[in-house]
C-alpha positions as CSV (number, residue, x, y, z in Angstrom):
1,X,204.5,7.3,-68.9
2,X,206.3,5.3,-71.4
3,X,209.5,7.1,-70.7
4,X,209.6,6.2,-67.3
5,X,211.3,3.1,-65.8
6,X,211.0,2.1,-62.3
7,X,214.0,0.0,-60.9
8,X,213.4,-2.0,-57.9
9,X,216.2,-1.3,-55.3
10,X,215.0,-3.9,-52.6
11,X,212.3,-6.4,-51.5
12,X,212.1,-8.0,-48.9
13,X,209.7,-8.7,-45.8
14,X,209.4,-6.9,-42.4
15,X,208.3,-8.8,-39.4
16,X,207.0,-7.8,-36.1
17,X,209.3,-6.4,-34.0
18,X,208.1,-8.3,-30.7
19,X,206.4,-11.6,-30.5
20,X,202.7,-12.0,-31.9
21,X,200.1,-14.4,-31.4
22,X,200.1,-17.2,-33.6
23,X,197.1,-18.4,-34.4
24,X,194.1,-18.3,-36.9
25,X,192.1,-15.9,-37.2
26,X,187.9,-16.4,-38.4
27,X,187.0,-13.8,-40.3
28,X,183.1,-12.4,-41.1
29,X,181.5,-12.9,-44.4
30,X,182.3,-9.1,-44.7
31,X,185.7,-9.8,-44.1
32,X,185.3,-12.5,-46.9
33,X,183.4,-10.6,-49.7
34,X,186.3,-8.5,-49.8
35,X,188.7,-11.4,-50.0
36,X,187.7,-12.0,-53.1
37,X,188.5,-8.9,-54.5
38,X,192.5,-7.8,-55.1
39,X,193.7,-5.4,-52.7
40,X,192.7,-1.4,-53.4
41,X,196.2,0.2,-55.4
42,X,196.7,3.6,-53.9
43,X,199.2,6.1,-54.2
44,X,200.6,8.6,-51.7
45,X,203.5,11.3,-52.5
46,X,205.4,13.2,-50.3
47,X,207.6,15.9,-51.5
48,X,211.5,16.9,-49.3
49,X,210.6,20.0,-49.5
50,X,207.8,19.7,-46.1
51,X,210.5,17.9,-44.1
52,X,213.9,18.5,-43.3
53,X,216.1,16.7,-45.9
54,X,218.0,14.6,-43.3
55,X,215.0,12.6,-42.4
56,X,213.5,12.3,-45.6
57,X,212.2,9.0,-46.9
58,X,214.9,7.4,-44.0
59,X,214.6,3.2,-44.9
60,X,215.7,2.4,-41.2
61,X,213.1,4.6,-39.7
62,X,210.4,3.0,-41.9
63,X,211.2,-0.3,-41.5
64,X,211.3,0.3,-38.1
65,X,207.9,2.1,-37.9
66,X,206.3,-1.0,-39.6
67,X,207.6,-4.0,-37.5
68,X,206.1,-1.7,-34.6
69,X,203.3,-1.2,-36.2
70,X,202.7,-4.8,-37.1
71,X,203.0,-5.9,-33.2
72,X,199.5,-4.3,-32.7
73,X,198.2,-4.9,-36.0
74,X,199.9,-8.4,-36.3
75,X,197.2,-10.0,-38.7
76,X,198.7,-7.6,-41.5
77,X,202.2,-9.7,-40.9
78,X,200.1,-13.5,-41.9
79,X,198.7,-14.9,-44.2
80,X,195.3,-15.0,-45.9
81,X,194.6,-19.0,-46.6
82,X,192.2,-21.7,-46.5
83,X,190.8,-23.5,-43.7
84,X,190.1,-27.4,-43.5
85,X,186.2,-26.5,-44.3
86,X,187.2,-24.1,-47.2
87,X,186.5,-20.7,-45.2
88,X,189.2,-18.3,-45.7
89,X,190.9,-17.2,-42.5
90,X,194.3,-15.4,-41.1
91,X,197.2,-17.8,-40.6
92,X,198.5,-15.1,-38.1
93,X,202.3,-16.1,-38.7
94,X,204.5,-13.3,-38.1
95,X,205.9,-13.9,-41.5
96,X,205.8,-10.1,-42.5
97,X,204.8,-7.4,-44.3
98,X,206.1,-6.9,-48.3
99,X,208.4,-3.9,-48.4
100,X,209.6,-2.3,-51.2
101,X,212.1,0.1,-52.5
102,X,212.3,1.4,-55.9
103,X,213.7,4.0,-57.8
104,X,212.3,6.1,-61.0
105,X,214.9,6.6,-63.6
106,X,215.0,10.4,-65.5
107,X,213.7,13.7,-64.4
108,X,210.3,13.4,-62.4
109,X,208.8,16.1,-60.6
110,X,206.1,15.1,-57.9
111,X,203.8,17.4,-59.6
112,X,204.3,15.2,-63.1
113,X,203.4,12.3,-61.3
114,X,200.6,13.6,-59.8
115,X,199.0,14.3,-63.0
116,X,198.9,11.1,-64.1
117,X,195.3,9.5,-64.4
118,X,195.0,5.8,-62.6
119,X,196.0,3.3,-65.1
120,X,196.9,-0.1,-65.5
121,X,200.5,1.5,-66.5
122,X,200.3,3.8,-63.6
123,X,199.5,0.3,-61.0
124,X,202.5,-1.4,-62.7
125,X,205.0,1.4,-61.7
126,X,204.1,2.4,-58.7
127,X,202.7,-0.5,-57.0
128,X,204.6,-3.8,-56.2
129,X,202.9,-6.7,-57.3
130,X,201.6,-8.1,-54.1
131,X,200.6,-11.8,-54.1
132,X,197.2,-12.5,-53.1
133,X,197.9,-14.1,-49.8
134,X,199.6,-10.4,-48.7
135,X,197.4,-7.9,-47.0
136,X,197.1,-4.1,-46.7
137,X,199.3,-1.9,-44.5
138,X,197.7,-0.1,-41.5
139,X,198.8,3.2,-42.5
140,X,198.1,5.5,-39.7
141,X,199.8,3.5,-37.6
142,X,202.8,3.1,-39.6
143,X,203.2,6.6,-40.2
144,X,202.7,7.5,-36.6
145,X,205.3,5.0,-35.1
146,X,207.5,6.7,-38.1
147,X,206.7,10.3,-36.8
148,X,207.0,9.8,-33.2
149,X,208.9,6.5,-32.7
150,X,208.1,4.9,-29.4
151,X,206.4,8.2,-28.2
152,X,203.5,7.8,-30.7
153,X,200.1,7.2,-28.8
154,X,198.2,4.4,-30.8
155,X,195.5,2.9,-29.9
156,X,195.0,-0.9,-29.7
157,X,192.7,-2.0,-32.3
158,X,190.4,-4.9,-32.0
159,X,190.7,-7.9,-34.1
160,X,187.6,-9.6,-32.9
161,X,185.7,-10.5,-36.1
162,X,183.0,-12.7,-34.2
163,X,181.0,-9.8,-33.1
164,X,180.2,-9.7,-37.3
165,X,179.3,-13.0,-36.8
166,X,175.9,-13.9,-38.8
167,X,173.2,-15.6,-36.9
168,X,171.8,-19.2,-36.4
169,X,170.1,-19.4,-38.2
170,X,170.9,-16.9,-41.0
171,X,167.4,-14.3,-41.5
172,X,167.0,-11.9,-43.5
173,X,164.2,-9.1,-43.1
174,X,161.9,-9.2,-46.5
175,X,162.2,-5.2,-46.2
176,X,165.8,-5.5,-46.5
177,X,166.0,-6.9,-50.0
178,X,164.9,-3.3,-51.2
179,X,168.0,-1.9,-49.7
180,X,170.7,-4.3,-50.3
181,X,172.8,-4.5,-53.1
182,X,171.6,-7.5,-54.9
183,X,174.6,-9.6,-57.0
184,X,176.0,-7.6,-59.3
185,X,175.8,-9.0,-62.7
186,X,179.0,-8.0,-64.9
187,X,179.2,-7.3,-69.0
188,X,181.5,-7.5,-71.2
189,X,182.4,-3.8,-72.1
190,X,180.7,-2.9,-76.2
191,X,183.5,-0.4,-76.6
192,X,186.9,1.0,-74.9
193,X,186.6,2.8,-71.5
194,X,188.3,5.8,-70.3
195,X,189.0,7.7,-66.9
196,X,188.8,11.3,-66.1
197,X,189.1,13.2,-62.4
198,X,186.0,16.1,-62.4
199,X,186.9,18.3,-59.5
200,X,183.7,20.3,-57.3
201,X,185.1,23.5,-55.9
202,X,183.9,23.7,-52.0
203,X,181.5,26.6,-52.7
204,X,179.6,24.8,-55.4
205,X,179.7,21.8,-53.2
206,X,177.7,23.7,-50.2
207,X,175.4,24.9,-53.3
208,X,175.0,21.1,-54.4
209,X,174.6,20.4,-50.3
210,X,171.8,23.4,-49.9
211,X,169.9,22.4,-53.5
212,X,169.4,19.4,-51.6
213,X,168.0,19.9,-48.2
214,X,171.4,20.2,-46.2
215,X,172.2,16.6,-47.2
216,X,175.6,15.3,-47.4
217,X,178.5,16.2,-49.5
218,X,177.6,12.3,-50.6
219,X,174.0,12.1,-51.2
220,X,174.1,15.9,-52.7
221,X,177.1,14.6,-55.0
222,X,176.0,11.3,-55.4
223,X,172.8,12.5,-56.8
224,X,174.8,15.4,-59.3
225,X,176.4,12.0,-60.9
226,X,173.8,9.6,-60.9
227,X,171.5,12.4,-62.7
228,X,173.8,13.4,-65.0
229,X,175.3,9.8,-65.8
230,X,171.8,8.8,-67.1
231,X,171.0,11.5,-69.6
232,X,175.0,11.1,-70.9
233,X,174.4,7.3,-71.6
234,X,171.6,8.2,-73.0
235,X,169.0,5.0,-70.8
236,X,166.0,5.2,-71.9
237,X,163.4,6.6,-69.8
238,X,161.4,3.6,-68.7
239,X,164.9,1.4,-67.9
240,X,165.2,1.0,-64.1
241,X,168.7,2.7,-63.0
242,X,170.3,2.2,-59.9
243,X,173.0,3.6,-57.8
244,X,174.9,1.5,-55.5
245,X,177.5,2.0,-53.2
246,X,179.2,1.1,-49.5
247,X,178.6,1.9,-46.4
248,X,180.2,1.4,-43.0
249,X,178.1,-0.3,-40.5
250,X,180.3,0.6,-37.4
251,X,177.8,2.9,-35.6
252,X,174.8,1.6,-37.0
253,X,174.7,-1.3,-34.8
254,X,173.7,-2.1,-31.6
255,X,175.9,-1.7,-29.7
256,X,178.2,0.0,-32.1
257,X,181.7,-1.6,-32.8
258,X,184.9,-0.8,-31.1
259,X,185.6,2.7,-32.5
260,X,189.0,0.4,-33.4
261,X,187.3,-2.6,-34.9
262,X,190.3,-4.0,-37.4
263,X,187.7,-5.5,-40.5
264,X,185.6,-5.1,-42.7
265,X,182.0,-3.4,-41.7
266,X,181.0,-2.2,-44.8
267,X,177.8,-3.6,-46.4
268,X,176.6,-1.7,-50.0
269,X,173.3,-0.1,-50.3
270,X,171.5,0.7,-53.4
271,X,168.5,3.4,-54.6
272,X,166.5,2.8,-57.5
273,X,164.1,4.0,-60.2
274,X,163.2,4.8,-63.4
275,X,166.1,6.9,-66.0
276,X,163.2,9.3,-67.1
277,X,162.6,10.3,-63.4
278,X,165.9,10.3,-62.2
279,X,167.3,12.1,-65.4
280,X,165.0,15.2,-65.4
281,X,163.5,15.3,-61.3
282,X,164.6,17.8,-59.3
283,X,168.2,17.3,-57.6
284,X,166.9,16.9,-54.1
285,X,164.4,14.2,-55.3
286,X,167.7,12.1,-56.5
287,X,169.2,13.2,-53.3
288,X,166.3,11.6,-51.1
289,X,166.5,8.6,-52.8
290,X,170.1,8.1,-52.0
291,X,169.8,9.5,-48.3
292,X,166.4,7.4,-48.2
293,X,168.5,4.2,-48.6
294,X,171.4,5.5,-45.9
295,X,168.8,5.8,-43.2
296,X,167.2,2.7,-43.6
297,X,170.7,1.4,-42.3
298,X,169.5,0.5,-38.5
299,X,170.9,-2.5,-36.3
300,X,168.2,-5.1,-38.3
301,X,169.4,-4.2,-41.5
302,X,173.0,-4.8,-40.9
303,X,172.4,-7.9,-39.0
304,X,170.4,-9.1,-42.1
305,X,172.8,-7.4,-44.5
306,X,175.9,-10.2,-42.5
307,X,173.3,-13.3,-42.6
308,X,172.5,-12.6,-46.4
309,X,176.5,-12.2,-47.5
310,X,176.8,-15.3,-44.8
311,X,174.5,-17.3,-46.8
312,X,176.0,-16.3,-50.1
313,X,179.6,-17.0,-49.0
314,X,178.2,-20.4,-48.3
315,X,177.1,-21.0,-51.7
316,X,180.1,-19.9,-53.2
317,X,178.7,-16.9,-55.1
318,X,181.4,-14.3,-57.0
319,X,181.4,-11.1,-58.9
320,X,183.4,-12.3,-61.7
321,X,184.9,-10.0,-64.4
322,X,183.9,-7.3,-66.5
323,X,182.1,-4.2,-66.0
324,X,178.7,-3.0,-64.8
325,X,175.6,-2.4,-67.2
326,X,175.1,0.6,-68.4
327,X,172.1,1.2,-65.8
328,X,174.1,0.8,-62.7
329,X,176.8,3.2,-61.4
330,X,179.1,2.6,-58.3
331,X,179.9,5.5,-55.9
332,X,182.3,5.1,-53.4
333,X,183.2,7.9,-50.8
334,X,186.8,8.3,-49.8
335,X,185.7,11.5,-48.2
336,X,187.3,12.2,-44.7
337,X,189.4,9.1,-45.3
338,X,192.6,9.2,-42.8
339,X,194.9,8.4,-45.0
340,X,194.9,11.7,-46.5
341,X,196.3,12.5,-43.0
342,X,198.9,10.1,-43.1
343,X,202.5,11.9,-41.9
344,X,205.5,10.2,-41.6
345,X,207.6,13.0,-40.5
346,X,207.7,14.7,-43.8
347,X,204.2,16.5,-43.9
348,X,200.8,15.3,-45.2
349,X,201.1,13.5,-48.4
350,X,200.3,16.4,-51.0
351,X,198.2,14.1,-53.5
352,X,196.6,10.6,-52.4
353,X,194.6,8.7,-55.2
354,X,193.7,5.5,-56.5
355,X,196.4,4.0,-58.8
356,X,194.1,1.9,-61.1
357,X,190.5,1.8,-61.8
358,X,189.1,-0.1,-64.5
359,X,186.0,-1.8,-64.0
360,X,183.1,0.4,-65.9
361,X,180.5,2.5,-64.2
362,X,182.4,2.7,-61.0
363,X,183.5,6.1,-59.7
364,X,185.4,7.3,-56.4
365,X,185.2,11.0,-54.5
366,X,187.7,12.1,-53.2
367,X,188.8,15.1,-51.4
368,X,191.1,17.7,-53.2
369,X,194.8,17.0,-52.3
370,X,195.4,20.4,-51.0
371,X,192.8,20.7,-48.3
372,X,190.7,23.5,-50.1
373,X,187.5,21.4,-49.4
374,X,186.7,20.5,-53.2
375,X,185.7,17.3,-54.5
376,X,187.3,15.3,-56.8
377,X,185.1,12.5,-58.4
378,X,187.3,9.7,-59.9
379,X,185.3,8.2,-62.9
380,X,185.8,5.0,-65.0
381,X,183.1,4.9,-67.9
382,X,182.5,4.2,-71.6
383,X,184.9,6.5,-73.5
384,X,182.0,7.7,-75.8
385,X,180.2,9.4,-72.7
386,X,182.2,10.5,-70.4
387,X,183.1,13.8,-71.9
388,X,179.1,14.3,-72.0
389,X,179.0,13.7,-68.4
390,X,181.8,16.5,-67.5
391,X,179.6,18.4,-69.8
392,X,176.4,18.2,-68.0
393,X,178.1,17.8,-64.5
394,X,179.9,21.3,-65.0
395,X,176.6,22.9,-67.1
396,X,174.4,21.8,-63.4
397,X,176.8,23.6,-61.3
């Protein structure tokens, strides 16, 4: 990628297209834990040749499509700040949404860019530097508006962040300690890092799936990784290892969210035990462990997840920098996510993928970017191991 330059055409800030509300908006402690993070860089690409070339990558039609789409999702057009008592909330302002054209200098063909590995270099081409008081699009949205103009049927979502409200007093179940991700303590990395994208065909997935029990593509994957992960870092066997990762809370509580709740609900979940065990046991034990931890997600265990984050907010506790110990890894699912579904009018977006990930022991699955059903696990880990890991993960399959 050093031969490619990116000149920025335009920047500047679309607004609602009808009055908002103005107000501030409260925001959960879930909302909050992820306030503290930067926003997630992603990349979608869209080739001419799915729409007609008339309407491709039209500027008015987009901008138009977002200041519609920011009317219903209007706390994406604020700002994230401080309150008086030091709780970050919306300023819901109607200042606008960050939009930004650019232009790649050279020959580039979309299927060049798409294999290109998420990078720091990648990030810094592709994605404007957003400042942190900006927030996320709402994608579907924007695309549909974009699509279908005034015609498109959206649905309202729901910006009513109380109903994660934690409870008074905060109280958290003793059993629930065993589930939740405790705070993640970071390292400093011993050595350089490197990224790699393994890709599960969708027949050796429903293999992993059956191996399993009928689990999950998540727990049946999850478990591949975590097993193989183990023996490639080479933990020894009595080191406790653990496996963390998210998990949306939406229809695990009762009564479930809005199916258009607009927030966080995600809470992360961990499994545990010893490398030996989890290196060498039989795939559908690592699977249980994983699936173990999913089902304990009931109503209690999310209301105690949202008073223990409450209470931690309150004390003013943060990840920090650096990357995670070699005995934890990080899955996070993007499976199913509708983004991949996101159409503006030109087609589907024929690749959709993180544009940076550098934090150590954290990995991503995705699904394959032309709907064949495979799996593509996203991994960030010590340079030294990961080709051992693609190793064993391929040698299991």
């Amino acid at each position: 990628m050093d031969y490619l330059k990116v000149q920025v055409v335009e920047s500047s800030f679309v607004v609602p297209s009808e009055p908002t509300p103005t107000k501030a908006l409260w925001l959960s402690c879930l909302d909050m834990v992820q306030s503290n993070k930067a926003h997630t860089p992603t990349i979608h690409l869209y080739s001419s040749n799915d729409a007609a070339a008339a309407d491709f990558f039209d500027l008015g039609r987009l901008k138009k499509a977002t200041a519609k789409a920011l009317v219903a999702f209007y706390p994406l057009a604020g700002r994230l700040v401080d309150s008086d008592d030091g709780r970050k909330e919306i300023s819901c302002n109607g200042e606008g949404a960050l939009f930004v054209v650019a232009r790649a200098d050279g020959d580039l063909t979309i299927d060049e860019v798409k294999k290109f590995k998420p990078s720091p270099e990648l990030r810094r081409l592709f994605i404007p530097l957003i400042e942190p008081s900006s927030i996320i699009m709402a994608i579907q949205t924007w695309s549909a508006f974009c699509k279908h103009g005034d015609s498109a049927a959206v649905e309202l979502p729901c910006h009513d962040r109380t109903l994660l409200r934690a409870r008074s007093p905060p109280t958290v179940h003793p059993d629930a300690l065993s589930t939740l991700q405790p705070r993640l303590v970071l390292t400093e990395p011993e050595g350089p890092l490197a990224i790699e994208i393994f890709t599960i065909s969708r027949d050796h997935v429903a293999s992993l799936k059956q191996l399993c029990g009928g689990t999950s593509t998540f727990c049946a994957v999850s478990a591949l990784i975590w097993q193989c992960a183990c023996v490639a870092r080479r933990i020894p066997p009595d080191s406790q290892v653990r496996v963390m990762f998210p998990a949306d809370v939406r229809r695990r509580m009762r009564p479930p969210l809005p199916t258009h709740y607009f927030g966080n609900a995600v809470i992360r979940l961990y499994a545990a035990g010893p490398a030996g065990d989890i290196g060498t046991a039989a795939l559908a034990s690592v699977a249980a462990r994983i699936k173990g931890a999913v089902e304990r997600m009931d109503d209690e265990l999310v209301r105690s997840a949202i008073d223990y984050y409450e209470m931690a907010e309150t004390n003013k506790r943060r990840t920090g920098t650096g990357i995670l110990p070699r005995t934890d890894l990080n899955i996070t699912s993007w499976l199913g996510r509708p983004q991949h579904d996101a159409d503006f009018g030109w087609g589907k977006p024929q690749s959709m993928s993180r544009a940076e990930s550098v934090r150590g022991g954290s990995m991503h699955l995705m699904n394959d970017d032309g709907g064949t059903g495979d799996v593509r696990v996203l991994v960030c880990l010590e340079a030294e191991n990961i080709k051992e890991l693609g190793r064993l993960l391929y040698a299991k399959l």
